[in-house]
C-alpha positions, 0 to 999 in steps of 0.5 A: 780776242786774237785782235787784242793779243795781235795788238799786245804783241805788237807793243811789246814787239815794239817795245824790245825793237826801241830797246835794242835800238836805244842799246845799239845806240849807246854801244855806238856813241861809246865806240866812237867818243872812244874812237875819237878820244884815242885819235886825239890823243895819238894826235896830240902825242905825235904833235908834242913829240914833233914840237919836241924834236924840232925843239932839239934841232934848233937848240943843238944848231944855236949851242954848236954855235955858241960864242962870247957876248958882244958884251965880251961875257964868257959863251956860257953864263949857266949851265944847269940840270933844266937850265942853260943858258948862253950867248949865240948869234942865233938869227944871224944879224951879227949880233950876239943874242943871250940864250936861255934853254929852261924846263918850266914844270911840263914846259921847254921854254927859250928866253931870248935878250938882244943886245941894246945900247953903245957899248952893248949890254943884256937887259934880262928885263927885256928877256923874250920867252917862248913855250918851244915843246909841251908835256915834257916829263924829265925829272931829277934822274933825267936832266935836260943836258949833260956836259963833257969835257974834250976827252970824252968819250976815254975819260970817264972818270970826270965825265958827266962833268959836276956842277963846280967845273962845267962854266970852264970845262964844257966842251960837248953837251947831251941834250935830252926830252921826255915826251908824254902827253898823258903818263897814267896811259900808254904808250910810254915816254918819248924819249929825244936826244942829241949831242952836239960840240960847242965849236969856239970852245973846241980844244982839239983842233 
């Protein structure tokens, strides 16, 4: 009779043992998709946020530089709230390339055309484009650029200049991301921003 109670005993010993086991198990295996899904999501946080400021540096370097088309168009042919595009001579070969800085959805992209042909010209069918930053989440209230004129900062009456007179005006522009990999969890937007003079447009010389 004891024998049969030590083998009973032992079942359900060995029993309570797998289950503790099996739900030591399942807390370690959450803990570490867990773990794991925190870690890629702070990865993917970091790398957008380096895409994004490698994004502005490059985009305020090539506007600084900003100058007529080889084609003799004016250095800015749009300028947009998500959009601008311009001519600069961004890889340094003495030609003249037409720019476009544009927000597509989550997406900063760069559309880039060469000049082709005698006289030169712009074929916008020949237009290259490149995703340069992910999860950007600007919105109508958050415009990717900003334009001033020459007497910026003290003339805050006609500045952030209004669409009608930024072709022929802008002389300083305010560029700015918003980063978030995922905005329904923390941390908030990553917020990316820089000024920068379009150097040939300068009038206070």
């Amino acid at each position: 009779m004891n024998i049969k109670n030590k083998k009973g005993a032992s079942i359900i010993e060995a029993i309570v043992l797998i289950f503790v086991f099996a739900m030591a198990m399942t807390v370690l295996t959450a803990f570490l998709i867990n773990t794991y899904r925190a870690y890629s999501f702070n990865f993917q946080q970091v790398a957008a946020i380096n895409e994004g400021r490698r994004s502005i540096e490059t985009m305020v370097k090539e506007i600084r530089e900003a100058t007529f088309g080889d084609d003799g168009s004016y250095p800015i042919v749009e300028a947009g709230d998500d959009h601008f595009i311009f001519f600069s001579d961004i890889d340094q070969d003495a030609a003249v390339e037409r720019v476009r800085y544009f927000l597509d959805g989550a997406d900063f992209k760069k559309g880039i055309v060469k000049p082709t042909g005698d006289p030169p010209q712009y074929v916008l069918s020949n237009e290259t484009i490149s995703v340069l930053s992910a999860y950007v989440r600007n919105s109508s209230s958050t415009p990717v650029f900003r334009y001033y004129n020459g007497d910026w900062p003290q003339d805050t009456v006609n500045n952030p200049l209004p669409t009608l007179t930024r072709l022929s005006d802008t002389k300083l522009m305010h560029v700015f991301l918003k980063i978030n990999v995922d905005p329904s969890r923390p941390p908030d937007d990553f917020d990316l921003e820089s000024d920068t003079q379009i150097r040939n447009l300068k009038t206070n010389l």
